[in-house]
C-alpha positions as CSV (number, residue, x, y, z in Angstrom):
1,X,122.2,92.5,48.3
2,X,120.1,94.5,46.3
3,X,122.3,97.7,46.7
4,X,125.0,96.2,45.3
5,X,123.3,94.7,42.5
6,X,121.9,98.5,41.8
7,X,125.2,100.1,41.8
8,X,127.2,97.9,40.1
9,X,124.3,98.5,37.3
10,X,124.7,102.6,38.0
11,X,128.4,101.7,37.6
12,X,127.8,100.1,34.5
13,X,125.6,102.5,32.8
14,X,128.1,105.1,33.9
15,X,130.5,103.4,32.0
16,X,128.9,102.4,28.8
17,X,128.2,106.2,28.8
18,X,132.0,107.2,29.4
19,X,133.3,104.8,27.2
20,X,130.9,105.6,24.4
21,X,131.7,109.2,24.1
22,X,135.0,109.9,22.5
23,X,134.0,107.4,19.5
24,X,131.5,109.6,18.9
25,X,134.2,112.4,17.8
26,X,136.5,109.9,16.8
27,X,134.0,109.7,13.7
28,X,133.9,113.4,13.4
29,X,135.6,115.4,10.3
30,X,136.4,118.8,12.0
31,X,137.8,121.6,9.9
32,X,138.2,125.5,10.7
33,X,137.4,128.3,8.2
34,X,139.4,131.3,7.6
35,X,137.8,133.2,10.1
36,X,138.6,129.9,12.9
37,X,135.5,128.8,13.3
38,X,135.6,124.8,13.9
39,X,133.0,123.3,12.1
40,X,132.0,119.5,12.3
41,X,130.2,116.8,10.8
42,X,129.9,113.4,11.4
43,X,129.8,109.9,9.8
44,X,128.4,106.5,9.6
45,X,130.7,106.4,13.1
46,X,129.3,108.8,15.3
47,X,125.7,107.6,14.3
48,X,126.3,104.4,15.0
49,X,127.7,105.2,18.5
50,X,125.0,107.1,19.0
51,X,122.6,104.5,18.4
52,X,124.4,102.0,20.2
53,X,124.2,103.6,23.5
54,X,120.4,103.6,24.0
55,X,120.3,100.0,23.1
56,X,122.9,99.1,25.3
57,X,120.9,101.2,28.0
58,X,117.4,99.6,27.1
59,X,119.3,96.0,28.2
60,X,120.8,97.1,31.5
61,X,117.0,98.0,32.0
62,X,115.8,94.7,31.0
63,X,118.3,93.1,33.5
64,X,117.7,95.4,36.2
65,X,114.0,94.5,35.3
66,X,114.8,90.2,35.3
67,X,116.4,91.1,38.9
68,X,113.3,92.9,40.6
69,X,115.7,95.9,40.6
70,X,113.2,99.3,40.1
71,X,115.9,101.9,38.2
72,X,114.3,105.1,38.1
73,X,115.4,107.8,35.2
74,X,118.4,109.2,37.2
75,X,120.2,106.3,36.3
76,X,120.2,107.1,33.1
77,X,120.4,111.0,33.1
78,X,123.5,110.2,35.0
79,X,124.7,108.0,31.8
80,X,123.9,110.5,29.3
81,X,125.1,113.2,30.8
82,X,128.6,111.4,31.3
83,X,128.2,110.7,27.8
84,X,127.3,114.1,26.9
85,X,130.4,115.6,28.7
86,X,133.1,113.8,27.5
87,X,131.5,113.9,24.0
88,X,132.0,118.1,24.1
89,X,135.6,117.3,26.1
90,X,136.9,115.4,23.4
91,X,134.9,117.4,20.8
92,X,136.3,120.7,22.0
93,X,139.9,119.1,22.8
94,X,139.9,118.0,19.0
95,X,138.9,121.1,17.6
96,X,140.8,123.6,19.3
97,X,144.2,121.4,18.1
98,X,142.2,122.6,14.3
99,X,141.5,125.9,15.4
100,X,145.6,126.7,16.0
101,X,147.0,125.5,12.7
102,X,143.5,126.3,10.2
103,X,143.3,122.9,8.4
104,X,141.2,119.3,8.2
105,X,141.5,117.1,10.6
106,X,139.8,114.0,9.6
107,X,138.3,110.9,11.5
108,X,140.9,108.8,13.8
C-alpha cells in the first residue's frame, strides 16, 4: 500500500512541476533586437510561480511525512527538472515566434 501511496505522490510532484511551468513564461515580456537576439524579463507572474512551486513541494513533503512515507531528493529533482524543461520548451517556443517577425511580444 505504501507504493502506491509513494507514486501517486511522485505523480503529483511531477505534475505540480509540469503544470507550473508554462505560467512561468506566460508572465514573460520577450522582445528581439535588431540583431534577433530574444531577450526576456519577467513580472510579478513568473515570480510568483516560481515561488509557489517550492511551497507546494514543502507540503507534499509534509504529507508524505504525516503518512510515514521516507521521499528522498529524487522526488523532487524529478519535479524540478520537469519544471525546468517545459519552462525553456515554452520559453524557447515563445521566443522563436519573436525572433521571425522582430517585435514585443508581451505577457499572455
Amino acid at each position: 500500500m505504501a507504493l502506491i501511496w509513494t507514486a501517486a505522490l511522485l505523480g503529483l510532484e511531477f505534475l505540480i512541476g509540469w503544470s507550473a511551468a508554462p505560467a512561468g513564461p506566460g508572465g514573460l515580456c520577450i522582445w528581439a533586437d535588431e540583431g534577433g537576439t530574444v531577450w526576456t524579463t519577467g513580472g510579478w507572474a513568473a515570480v510568483g510561480v516560481w515561488l509557489c512551486g517550492p511551497v507546494l513541494r514543502i507540503g507534499l513533503m509534509g504529507i508524505a511525512a504525516a503518512m510515514g512515507i521516507h521521499r528522498g531528493s529524487a522526488a523532487t529533482m524529478l519535479s524540478v527538472a520537469a519544471m525546468l524543461l517545459t519552462c525553456a520548451g515554452a520559453t524557447t517556443w515563445r521566443g522563436r515566434a519573436v525572433q521571425h517577425t522582430r517585435g514585443v511580444l508581451l505577457p499572455a
